[in-house]
N, CA, C and O atoms as CSV, one atom per row, in Angstrom:
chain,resi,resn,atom,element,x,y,z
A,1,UNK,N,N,182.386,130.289,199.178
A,1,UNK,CA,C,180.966,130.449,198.989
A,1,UNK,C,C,180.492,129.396,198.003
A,1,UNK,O,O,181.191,129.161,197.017
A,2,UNK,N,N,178.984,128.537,198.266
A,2,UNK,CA,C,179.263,127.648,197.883
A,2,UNK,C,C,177.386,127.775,197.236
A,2,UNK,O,O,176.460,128.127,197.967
A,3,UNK,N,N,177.273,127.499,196.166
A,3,UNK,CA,C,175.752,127.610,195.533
A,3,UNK,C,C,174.958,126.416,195.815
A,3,UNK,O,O,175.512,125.326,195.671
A,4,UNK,N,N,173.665,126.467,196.218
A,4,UNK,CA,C,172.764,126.075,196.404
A,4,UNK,C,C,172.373,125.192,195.079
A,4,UNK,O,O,171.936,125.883,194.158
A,5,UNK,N,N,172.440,124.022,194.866
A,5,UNK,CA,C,171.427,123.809,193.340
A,5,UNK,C,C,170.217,123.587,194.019
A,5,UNK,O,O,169.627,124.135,193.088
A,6,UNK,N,N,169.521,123.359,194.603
A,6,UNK,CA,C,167.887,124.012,194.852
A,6,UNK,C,C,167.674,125.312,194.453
A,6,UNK,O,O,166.958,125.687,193.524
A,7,UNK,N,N,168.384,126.031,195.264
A,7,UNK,CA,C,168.231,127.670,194.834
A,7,UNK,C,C,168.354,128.117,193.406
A,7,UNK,O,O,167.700,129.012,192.869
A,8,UNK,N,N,169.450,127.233,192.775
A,8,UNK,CA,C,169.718,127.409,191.176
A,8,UNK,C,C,168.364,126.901,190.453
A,8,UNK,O,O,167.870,127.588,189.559
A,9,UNK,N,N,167.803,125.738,190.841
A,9,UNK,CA,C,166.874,125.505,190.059
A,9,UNK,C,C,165.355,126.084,189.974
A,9,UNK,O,O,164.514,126.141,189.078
A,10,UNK,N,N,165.414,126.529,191.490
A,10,UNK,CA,C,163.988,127.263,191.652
A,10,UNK,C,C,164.418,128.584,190.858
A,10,UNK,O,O,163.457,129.075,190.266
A,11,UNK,N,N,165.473,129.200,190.714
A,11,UNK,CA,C,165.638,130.361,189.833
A,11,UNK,C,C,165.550,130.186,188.090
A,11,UNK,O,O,165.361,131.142,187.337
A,12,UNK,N,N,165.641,129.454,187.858
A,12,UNK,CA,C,165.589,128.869,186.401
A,12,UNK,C,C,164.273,128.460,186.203
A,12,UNK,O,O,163.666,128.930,185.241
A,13,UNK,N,N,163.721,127.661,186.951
A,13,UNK,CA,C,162.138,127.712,186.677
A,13,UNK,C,C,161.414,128.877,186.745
A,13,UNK,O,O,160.356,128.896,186.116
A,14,UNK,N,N,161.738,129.847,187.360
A,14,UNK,CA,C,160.979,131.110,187.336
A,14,UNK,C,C,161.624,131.677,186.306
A,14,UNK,O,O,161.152,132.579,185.615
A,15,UNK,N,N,162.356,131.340,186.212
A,15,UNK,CA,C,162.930,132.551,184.321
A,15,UNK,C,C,161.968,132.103,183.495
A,15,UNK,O,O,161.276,132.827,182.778
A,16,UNK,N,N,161.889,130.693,183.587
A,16,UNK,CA,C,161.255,130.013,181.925
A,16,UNK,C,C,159.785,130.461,182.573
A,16,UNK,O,O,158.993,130.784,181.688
A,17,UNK,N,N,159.281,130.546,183.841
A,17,UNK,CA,C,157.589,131.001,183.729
A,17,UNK,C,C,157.622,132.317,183.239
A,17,UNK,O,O,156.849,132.554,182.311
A,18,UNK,N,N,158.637,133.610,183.817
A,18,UNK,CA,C,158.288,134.569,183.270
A,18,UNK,C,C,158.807,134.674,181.776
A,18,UNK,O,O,158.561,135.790,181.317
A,19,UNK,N,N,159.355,133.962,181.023
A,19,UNK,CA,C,159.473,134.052,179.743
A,19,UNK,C,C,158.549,134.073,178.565
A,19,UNK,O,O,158.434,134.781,177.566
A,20,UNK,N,N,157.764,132.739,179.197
A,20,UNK,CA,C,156.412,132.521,178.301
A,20,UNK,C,C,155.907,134.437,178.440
A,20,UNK,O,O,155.813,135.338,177.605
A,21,UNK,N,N,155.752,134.382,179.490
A,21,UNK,CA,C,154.890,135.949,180.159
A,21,UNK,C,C,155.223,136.999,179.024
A,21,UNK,O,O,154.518,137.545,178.175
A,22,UNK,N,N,156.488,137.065,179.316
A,22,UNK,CA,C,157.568,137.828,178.189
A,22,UNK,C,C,157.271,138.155,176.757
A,22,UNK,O,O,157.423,139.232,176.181
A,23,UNK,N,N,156.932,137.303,176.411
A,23,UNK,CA,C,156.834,136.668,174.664
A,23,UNK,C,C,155.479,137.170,174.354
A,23,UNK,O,O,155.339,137.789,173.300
A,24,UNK,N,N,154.151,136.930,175.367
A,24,UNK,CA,C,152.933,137.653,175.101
A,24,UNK,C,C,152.879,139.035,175.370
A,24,UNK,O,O,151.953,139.730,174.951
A,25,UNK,N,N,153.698,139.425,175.960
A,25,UNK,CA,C,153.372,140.860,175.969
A,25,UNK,C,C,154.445,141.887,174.933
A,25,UNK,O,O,154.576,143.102,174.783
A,26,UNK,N,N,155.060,140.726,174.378
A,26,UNK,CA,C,155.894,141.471,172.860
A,26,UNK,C,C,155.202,141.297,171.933
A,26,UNK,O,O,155.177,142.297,171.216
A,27,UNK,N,N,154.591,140.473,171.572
A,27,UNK,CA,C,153.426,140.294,170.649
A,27,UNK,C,C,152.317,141.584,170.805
A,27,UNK,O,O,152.036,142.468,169.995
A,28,UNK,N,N,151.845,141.346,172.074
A,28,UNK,CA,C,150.860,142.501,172.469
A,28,UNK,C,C,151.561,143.832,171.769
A,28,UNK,O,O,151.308,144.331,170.672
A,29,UNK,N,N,152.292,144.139,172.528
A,29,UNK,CA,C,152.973,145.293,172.203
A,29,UNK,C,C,153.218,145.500,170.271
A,29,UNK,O,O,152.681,146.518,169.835
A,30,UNK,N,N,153.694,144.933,169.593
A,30,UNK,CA,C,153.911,144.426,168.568
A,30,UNK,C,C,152.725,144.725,167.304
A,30,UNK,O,O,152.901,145.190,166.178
A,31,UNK,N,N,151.341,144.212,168.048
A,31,UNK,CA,C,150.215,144.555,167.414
A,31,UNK,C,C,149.906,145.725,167.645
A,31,UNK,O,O,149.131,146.190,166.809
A,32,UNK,N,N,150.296,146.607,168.703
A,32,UNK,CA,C,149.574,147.841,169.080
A,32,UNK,C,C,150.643,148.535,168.485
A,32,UNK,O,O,150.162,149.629,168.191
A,33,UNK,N,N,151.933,148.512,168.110
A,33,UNK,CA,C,152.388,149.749,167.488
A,33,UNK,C,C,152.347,149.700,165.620
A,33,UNK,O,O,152.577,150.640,164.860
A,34,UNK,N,N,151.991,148.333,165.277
A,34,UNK,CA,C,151.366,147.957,163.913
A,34,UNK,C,C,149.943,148.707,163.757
A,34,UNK,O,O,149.811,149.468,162.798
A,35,UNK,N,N,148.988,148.543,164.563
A,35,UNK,CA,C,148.167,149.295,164.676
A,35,UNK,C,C,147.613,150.511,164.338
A,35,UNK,O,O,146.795,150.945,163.526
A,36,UNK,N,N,148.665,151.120,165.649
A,36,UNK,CA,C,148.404,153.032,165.530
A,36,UNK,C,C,149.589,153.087,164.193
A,36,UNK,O,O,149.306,154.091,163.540
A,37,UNK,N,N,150.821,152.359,163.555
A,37,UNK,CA,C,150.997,152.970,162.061
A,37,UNK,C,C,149.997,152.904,161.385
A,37,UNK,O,O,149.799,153.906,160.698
A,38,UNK,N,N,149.119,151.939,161.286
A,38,UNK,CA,C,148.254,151.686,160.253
A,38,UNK,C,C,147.216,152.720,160.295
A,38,UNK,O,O,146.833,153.286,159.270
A,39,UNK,N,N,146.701,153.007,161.596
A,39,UNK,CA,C,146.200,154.459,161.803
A,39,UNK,C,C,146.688,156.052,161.762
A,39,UNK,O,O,146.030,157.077,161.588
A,40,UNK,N,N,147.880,155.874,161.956
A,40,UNK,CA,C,148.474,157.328,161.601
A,40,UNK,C,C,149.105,157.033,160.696
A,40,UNK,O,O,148.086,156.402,160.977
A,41,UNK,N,N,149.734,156.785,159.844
A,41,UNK,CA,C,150.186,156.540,158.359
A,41,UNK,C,C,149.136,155.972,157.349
A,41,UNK,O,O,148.654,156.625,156.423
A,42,UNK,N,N,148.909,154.961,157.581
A,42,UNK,CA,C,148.554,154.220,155.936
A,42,UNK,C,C,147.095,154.495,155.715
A,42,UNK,O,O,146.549,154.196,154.654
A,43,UNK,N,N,146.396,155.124,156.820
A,43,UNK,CA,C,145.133,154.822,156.401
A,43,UNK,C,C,144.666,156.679,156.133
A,43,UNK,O,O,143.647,157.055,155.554
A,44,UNK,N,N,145.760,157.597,156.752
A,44,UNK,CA,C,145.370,159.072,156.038
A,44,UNK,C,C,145.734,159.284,154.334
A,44,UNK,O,O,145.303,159.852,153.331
A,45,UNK,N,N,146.491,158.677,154.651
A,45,UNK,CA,C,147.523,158.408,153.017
A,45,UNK,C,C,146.489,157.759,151.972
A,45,UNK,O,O,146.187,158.323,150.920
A,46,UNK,N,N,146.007,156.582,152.350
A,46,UNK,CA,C,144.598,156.101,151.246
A,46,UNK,C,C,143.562,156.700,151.057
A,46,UNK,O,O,142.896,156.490,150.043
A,47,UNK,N,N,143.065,157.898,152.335
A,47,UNK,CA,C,142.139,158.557,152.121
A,47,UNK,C,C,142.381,159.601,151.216
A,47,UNK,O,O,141.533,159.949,150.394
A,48,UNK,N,N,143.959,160.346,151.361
A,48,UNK,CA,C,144.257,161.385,150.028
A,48,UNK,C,C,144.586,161.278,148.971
A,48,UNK,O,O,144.600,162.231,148.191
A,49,UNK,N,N,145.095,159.557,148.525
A,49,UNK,CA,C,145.196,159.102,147.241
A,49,UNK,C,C,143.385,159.483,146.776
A,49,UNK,O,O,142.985,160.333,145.981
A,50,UNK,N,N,142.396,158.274,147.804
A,50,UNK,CA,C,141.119,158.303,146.847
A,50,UNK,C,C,140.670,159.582,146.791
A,50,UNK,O,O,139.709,159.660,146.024
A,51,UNK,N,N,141.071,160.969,147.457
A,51,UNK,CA,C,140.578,162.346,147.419
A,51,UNK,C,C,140.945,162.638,145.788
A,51,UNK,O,O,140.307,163.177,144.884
A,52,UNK,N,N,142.044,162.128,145.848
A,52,UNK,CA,C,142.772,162.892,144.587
A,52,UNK,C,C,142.530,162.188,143.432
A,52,UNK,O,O,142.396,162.856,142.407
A,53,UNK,N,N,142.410,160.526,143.333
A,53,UNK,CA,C,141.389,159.782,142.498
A,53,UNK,C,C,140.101,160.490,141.878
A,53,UNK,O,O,139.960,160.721,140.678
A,54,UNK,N,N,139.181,160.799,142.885
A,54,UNK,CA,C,138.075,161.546,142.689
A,54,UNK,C,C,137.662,162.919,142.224
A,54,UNK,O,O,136.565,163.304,141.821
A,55,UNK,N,N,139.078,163.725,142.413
A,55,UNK,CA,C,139.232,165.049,141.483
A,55,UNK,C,C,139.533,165.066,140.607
A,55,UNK,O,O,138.943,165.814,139.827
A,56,UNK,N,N,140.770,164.175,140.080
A,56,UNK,CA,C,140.905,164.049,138.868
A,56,UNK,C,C,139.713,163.110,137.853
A,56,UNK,O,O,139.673,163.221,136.628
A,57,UNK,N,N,138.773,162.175,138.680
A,57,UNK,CA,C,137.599,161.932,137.815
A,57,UNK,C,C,136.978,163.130,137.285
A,57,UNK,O,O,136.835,163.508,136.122
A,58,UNK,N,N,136.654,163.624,138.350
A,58,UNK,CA,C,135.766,164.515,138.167
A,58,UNK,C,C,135.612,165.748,137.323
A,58,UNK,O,O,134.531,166.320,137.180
A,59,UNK,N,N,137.023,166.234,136.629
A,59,UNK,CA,C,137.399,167.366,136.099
A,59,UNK,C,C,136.909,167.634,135.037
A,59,UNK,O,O,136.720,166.661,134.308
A,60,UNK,N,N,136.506,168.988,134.502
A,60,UNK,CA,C,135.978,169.242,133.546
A,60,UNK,C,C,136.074,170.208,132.327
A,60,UNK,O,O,136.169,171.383,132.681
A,61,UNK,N,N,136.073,169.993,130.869
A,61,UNK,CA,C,136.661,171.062,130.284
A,61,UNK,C,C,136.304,172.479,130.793
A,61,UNK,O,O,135.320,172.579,131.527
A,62,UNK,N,N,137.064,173.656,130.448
A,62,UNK,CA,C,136.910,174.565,131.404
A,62,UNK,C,C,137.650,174.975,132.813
A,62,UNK,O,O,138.001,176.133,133.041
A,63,UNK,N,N,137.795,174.172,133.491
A,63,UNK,CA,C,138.432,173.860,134.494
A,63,UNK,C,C,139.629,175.192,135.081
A,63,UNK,O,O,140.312,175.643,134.162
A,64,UNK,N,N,139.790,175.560,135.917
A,64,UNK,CA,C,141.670,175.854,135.911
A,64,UNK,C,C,141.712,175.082,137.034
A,64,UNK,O,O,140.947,174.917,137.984
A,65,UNK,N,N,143.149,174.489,136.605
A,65,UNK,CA,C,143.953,173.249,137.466
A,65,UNK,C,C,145.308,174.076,137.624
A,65,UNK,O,O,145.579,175.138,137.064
A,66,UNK,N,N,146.161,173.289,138.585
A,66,UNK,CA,C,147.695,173.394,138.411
A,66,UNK,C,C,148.216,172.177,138.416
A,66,UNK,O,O,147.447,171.345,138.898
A,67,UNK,N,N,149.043,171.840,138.126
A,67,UNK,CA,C,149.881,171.045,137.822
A,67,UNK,C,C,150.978,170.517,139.194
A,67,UNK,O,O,151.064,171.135,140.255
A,68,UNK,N,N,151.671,169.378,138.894
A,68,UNK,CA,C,152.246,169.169,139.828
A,68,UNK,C,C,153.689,170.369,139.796
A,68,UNK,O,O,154.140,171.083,140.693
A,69,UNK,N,N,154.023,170.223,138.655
A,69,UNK,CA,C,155.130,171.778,138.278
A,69,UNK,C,C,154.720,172.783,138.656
A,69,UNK,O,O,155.650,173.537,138.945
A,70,UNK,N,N,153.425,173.360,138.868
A,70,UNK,CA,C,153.436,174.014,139.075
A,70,UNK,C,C,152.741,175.733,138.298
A,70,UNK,O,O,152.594,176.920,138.590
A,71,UNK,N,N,152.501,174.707,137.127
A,71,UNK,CA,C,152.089,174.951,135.633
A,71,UNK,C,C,150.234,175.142,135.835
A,71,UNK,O,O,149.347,174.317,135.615
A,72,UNK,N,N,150.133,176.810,136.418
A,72,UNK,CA,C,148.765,176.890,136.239
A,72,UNK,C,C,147.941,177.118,134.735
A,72,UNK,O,O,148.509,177.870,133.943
A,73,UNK,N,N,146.752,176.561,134.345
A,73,UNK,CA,C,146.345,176.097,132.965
A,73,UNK,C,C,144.690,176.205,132.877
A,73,UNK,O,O,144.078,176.219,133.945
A,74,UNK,N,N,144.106,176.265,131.888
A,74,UNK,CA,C,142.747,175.757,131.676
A,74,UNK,C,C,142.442,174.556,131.021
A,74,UNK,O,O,142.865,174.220,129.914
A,75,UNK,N,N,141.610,173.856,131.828
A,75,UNK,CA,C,141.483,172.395,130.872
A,75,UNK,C,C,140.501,172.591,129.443
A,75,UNK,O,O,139.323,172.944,129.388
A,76,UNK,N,N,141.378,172.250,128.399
A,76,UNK,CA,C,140.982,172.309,126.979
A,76,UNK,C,C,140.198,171.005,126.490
A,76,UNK,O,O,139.007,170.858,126.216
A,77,UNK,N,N,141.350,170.039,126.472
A,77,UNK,CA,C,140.099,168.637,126.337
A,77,UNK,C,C,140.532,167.505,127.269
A,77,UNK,O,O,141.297,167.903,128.147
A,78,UNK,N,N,140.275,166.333,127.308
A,78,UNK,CA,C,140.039,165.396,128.513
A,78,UNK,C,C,140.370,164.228,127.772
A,78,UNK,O,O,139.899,164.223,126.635
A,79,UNK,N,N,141.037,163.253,128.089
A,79,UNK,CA,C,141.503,161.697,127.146
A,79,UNK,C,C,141.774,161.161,128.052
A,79,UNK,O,O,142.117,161.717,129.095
A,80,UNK,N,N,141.679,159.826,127.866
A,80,UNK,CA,C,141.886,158.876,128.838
A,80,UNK,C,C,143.054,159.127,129.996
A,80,UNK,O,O,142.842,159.527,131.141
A,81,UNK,N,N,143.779,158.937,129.664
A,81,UNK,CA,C,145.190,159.603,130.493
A,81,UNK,C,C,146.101,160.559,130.542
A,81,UNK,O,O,147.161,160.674,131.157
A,82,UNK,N,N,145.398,161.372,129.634
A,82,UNK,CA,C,145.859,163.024,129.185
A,82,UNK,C,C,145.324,164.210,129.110
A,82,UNK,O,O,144.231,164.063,128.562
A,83,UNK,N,N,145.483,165.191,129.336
A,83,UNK,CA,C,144.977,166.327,129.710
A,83,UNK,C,C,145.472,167.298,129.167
A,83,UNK,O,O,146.597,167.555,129.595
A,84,UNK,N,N,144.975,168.185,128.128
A,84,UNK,CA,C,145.375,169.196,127.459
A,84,UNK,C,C,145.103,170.483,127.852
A,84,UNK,O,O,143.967,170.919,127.663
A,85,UNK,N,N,145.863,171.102,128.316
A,85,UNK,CA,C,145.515,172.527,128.986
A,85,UNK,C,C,146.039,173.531,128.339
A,85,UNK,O,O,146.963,173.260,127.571
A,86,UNK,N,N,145.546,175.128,128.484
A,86,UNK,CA,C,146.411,176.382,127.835
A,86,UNK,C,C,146.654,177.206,129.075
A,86,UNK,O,O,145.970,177.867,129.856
A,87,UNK,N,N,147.686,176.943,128.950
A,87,UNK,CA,C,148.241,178.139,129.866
A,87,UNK,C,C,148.031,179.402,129.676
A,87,UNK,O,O,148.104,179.992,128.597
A,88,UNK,N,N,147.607,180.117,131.346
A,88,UNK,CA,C,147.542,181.512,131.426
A,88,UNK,C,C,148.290,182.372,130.995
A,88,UNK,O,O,147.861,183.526,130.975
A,89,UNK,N,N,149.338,182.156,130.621
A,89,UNK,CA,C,150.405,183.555,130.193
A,89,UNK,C,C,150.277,183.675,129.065
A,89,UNK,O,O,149.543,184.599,128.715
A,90,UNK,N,N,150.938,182.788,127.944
A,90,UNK,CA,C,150.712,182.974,126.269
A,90,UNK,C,C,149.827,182.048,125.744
A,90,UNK,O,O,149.898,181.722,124.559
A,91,UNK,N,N,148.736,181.444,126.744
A,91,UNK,CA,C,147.851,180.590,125.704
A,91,UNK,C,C,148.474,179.784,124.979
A,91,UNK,O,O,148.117,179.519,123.832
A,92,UNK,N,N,149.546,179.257,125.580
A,92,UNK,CA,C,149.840,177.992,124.741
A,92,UNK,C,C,149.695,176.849,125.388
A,92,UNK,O,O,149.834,176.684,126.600
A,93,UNK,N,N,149.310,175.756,124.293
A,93,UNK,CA,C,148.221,174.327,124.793
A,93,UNK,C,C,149.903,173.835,125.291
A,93,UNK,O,O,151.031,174.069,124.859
A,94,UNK,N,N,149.310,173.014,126.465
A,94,UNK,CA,C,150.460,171.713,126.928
A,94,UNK,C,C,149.522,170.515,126.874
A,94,UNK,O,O,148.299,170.599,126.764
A,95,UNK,N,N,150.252,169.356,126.965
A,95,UNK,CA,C,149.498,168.008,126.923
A,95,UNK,C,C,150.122,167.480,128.329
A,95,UNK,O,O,151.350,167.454,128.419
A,96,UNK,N,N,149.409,167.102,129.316
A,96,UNK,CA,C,150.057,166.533,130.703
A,96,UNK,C,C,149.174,165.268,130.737
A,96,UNK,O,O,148.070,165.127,130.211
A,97,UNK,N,N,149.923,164.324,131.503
A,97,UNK,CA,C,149.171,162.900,132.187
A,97,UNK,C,C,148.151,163.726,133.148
A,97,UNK,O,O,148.036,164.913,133.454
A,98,UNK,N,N,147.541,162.655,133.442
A,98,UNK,CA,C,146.130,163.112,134.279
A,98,UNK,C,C,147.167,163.031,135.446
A,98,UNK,O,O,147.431,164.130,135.933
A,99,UNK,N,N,147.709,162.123,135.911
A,99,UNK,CA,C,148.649,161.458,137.258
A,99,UNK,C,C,148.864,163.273,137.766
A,99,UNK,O,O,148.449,163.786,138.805
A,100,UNK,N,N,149.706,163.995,136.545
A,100,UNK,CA,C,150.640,165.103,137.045
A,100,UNK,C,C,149.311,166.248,137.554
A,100,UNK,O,O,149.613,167.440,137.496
A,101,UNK,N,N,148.470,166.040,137.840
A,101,UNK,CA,C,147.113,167.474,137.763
A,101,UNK,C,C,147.710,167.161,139.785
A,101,UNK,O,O,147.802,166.030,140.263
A,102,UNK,N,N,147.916,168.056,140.329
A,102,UNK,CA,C,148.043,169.068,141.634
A,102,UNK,C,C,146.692,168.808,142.320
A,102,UNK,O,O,146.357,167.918,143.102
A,103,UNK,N,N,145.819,170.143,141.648
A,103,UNK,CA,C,144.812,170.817,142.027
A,103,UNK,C,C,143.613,171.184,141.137
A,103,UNK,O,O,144.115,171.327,140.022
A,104,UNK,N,N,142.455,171.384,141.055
A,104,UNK,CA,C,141.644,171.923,140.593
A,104,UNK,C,C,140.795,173.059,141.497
A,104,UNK,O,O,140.094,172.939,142.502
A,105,UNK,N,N,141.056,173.843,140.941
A,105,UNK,CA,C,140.811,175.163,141.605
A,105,UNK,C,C,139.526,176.124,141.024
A,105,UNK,O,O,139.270,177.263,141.413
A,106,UNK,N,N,138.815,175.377,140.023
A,106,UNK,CA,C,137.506,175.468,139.660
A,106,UNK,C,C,136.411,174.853,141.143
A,106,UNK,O,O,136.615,173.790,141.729
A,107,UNK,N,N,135.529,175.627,141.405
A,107,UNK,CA,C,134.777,175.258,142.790
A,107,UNK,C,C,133.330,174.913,141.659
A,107,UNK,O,O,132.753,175.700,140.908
A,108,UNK,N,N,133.088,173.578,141.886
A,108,UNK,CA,C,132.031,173.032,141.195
A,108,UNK,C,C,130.007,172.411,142.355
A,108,UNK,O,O,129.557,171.412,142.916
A,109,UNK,N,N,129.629,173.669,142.089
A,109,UNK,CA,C,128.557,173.222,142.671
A,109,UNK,C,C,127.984,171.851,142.808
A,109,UNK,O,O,127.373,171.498,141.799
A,110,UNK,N,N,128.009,171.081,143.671
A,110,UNK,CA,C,127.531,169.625,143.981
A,110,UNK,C,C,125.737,169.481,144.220
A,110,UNK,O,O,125.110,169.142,145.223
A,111,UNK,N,N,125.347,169.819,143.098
A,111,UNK,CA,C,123.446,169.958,143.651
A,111,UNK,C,C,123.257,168.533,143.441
A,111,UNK,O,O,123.828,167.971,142.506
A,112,UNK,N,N,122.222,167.680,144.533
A,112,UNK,CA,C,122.234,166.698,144.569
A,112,UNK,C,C,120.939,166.398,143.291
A,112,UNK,O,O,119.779,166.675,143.595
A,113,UNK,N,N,121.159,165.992,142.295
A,113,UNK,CA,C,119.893,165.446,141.572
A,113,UNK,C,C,118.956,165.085,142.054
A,113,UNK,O,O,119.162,164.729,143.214
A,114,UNK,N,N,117.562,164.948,141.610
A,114,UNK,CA,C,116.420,164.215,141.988
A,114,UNK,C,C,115.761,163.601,141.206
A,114,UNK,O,O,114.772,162.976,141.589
């Protein structure tokens, strides 16, 4: 049995056309699963960082928060990056980073000013 080189070469030119072909639709593909991560991962994830940005602005003496421990508290006073709370059981003050605040579980009426 004996091979054709016509036949060999018309087969090799059609590899290298569908190759180019090949290469754009890995790219394609490539962008679309970059994509939907960026849509189902990274972009719910930035929305609950800035959720949680914005609660911890917002907090106010008075407050009850919990903690990332777990450590439910009343907010006593407010400092730049610290947060002094007394805990519900024996009223004793803790000092926590703002970072470690969970939750605020004080429901704060939002009336829009005028």
């Amino acid at each position: 049995m004996e091979l054709n080189p016509i036949l060999l070469a018309e087969a090799s030119a059609d590899a290298a056309g569908n190759g180019g072909n090949s290469i754009i639709f890995m790219v394609i593909y490539l962008v679309i699963i970059f994509g939907a991560m960026y849509l189902l991962l990274i972009r719910p994830q930035r929305k609950k960082q800035k959720e949680e940005k914005k609660m911890r602005e917002n907090l106010q003496v008075g407050d009850e928060i919990v903690t990332i421990g777990g450590i439910y508290g009343r907010v006593i006073s407010l400092k730049e990056d610290a947060i002094v709370i007394e805990s519900q059981s024996d009223h004793s003050k803790l000092t926590i980073a703002r970072w470690a605040l969970q939750s605020n579980l004080t429901v704060h009426d939002d009336a829009p000013s005028k």
